[in-house]
C-alpha positions as a printed Julia matrix, in Angstrom:
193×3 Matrix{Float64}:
 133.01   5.24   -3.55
 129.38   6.48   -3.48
 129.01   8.53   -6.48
 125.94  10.36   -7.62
 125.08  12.05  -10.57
 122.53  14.86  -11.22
 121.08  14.97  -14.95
 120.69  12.24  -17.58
 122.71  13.19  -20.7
 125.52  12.1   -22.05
 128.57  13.1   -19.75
 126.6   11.74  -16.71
 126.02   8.38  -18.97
 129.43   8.39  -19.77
 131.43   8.98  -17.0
 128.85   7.09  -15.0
 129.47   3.82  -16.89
 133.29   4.82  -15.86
 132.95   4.73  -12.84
 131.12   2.03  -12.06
 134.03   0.44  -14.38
 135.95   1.36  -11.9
 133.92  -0.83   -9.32
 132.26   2.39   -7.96
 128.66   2.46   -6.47
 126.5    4.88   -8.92
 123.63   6.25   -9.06
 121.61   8.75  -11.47
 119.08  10.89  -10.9
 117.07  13.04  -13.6
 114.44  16.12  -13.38
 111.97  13.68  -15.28
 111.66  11.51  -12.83
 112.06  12.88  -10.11
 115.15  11.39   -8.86
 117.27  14.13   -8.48
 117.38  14.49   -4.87
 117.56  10.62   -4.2
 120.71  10.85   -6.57
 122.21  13.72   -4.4
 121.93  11.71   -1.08
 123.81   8.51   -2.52
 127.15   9.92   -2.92
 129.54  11.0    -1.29
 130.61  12.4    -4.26
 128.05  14.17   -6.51
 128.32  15.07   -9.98
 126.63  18.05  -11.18
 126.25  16.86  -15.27
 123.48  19.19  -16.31
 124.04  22.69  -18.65
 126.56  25.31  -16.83
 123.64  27.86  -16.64
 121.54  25.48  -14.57
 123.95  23.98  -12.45
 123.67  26.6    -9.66
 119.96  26.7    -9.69
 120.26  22.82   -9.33
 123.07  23.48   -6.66
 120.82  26.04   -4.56
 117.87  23.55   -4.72
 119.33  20.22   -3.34
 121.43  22.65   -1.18
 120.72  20.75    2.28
 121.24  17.37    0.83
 125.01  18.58   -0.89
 125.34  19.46    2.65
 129.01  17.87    3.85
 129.11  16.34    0.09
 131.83  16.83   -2.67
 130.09  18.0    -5.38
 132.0   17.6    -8.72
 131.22  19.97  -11.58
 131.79  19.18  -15.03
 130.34  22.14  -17.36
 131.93  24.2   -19.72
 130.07  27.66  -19.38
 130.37  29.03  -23.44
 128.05  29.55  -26.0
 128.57  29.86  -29.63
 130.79  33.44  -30.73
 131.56  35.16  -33.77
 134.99  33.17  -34.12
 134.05  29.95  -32.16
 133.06  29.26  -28.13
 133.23  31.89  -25.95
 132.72  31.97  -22.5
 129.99  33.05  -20.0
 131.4   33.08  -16.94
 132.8   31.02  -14.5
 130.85  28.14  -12.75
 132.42  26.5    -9.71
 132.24  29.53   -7.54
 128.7   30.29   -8.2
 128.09  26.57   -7.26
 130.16  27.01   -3.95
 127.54  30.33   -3.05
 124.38  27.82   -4.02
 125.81  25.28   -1.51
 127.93  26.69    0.66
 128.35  23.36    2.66
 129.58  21.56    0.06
 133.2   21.16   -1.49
 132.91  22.06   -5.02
 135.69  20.56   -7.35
 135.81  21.08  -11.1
 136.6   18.0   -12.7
 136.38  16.22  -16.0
 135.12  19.49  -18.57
 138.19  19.07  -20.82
 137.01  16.12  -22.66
 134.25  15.35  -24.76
 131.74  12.72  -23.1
 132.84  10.19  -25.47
 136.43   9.67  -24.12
 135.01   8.3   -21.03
 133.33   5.43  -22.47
 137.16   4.35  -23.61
 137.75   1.52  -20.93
 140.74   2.3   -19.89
 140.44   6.2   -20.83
 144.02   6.58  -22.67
 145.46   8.59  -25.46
 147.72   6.68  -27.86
 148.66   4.26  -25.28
 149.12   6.95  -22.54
 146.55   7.35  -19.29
 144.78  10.59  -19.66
 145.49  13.29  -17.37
 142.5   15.06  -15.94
 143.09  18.39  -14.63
 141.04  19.51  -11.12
 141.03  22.48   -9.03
 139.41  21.78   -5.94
 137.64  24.09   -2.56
 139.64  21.99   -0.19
 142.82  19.89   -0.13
 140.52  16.91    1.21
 138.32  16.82   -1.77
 141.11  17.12   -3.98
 142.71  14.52   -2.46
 139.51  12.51   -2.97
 138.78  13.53   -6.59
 142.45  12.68   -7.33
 141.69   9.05   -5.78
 138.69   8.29   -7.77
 140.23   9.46  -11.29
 142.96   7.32  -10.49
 140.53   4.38  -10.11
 140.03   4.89  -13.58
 143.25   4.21  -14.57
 143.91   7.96  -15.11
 146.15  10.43  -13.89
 145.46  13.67  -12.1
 146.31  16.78  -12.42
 145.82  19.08   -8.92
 145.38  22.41  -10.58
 145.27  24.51   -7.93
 142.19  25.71   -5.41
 138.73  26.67   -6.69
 139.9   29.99   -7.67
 141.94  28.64  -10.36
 139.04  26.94  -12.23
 138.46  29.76  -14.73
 141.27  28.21  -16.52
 139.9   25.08  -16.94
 137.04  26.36  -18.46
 138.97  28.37  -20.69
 141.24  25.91  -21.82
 137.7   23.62  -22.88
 136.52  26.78  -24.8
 140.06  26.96  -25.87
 139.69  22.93  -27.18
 136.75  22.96  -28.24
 136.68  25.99  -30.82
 139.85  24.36  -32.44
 137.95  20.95  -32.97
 134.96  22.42  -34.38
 137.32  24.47  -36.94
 138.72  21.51  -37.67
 142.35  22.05  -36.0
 144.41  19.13  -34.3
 143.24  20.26  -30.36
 146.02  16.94  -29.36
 148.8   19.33  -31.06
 148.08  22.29  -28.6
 149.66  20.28  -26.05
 152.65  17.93  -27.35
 154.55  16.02  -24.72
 157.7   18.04  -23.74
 159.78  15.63  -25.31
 158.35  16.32  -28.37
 158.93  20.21  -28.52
């Protein structure tokens, strides 16, 4: 697949060296220089790796060129709360309203940018399972095809609407890590219950 990804930190590093990994055709654009559009118009895919507050603005800008696109967001819209991450509202949708012509898919928030630079991305032994909710059945299907080219498994979610509880379940995550807690013990295999 043609992937692109917009922004330059360290989930677009991360899941970029994935992917290409995975044997998939990447490219990365940044605001610094300049190569943000250029990025957009590679993929087929396009991954929207820059903070949740700016990835509508971003969306809205390079509108036209996400134009018949799968755009793949991965930000977790919280900001630091009296008892740990809270969040700010939902993402996805307002990305959907900046570029209406695009599918919009939320993908890969739930880890932490450093899993993805595991080659394969596994959890004692096990492939990780990567939750998505997706705008269309199509670009499901296709976000579903490249995290299995990873070597992971996916998780269909549900449509678009359904995101909300992705990004809650991050916020959820990520405010036990910080306070220390055992996040992999929120969510035991049934065996194991």
């Amino acid at each position: 697949m043609k992937i692109g990804i917009i922004g330059t930190g360290s989930m677009s590093q991360s899941l970029g060296g994935a992917w290409t990994r995975a044997g998939h055709d990447v490219r990365i654009g940044g605001r610094r220089d300049g190569t943000l559009r250029a990025a957009a118009a590679h993929g087929e895919l396009v991954l929207l790796a820059v903070p949740a507050p700016a990835a509508p603005l971003v969306a809205a800008d390079l509108a036209g060129t996400l134009a018949g696109r799968i755009v793949l967001d991965c930000t977790n819209p919280i900001e630091p709360g009296p008892e740990g991450p809270m969040l700010t509202g939902s993402v996805p949708a307002r990305i959907a309203e900046a570029a209406p012509e695009a599918a919009v898919v939320k993908a890969f928030n739930v880890c932490h940018a450093s899993i993805w630079t595991l080659d394969p991305p596994v959890f004692e032994g096990t492939p990780l399972t990567v939750p998505y909710c997706a705008a269309t059945r199509p670009a499901g299907e296709r976000v579903a095809a490249l995290i299995a080219s990873m070597g992971c498994t996916a998780a269909d979610c549900g449509g678009l609407d359904r995101a909300p509880y992705l990004e809650a379940t991050a916020a959820l995550a990520i405010g036990v890590w910080f306070a220390g807690g055992p996040v992999r013990a929120i969510f035991p295999e049934p065996a194991q219950c």
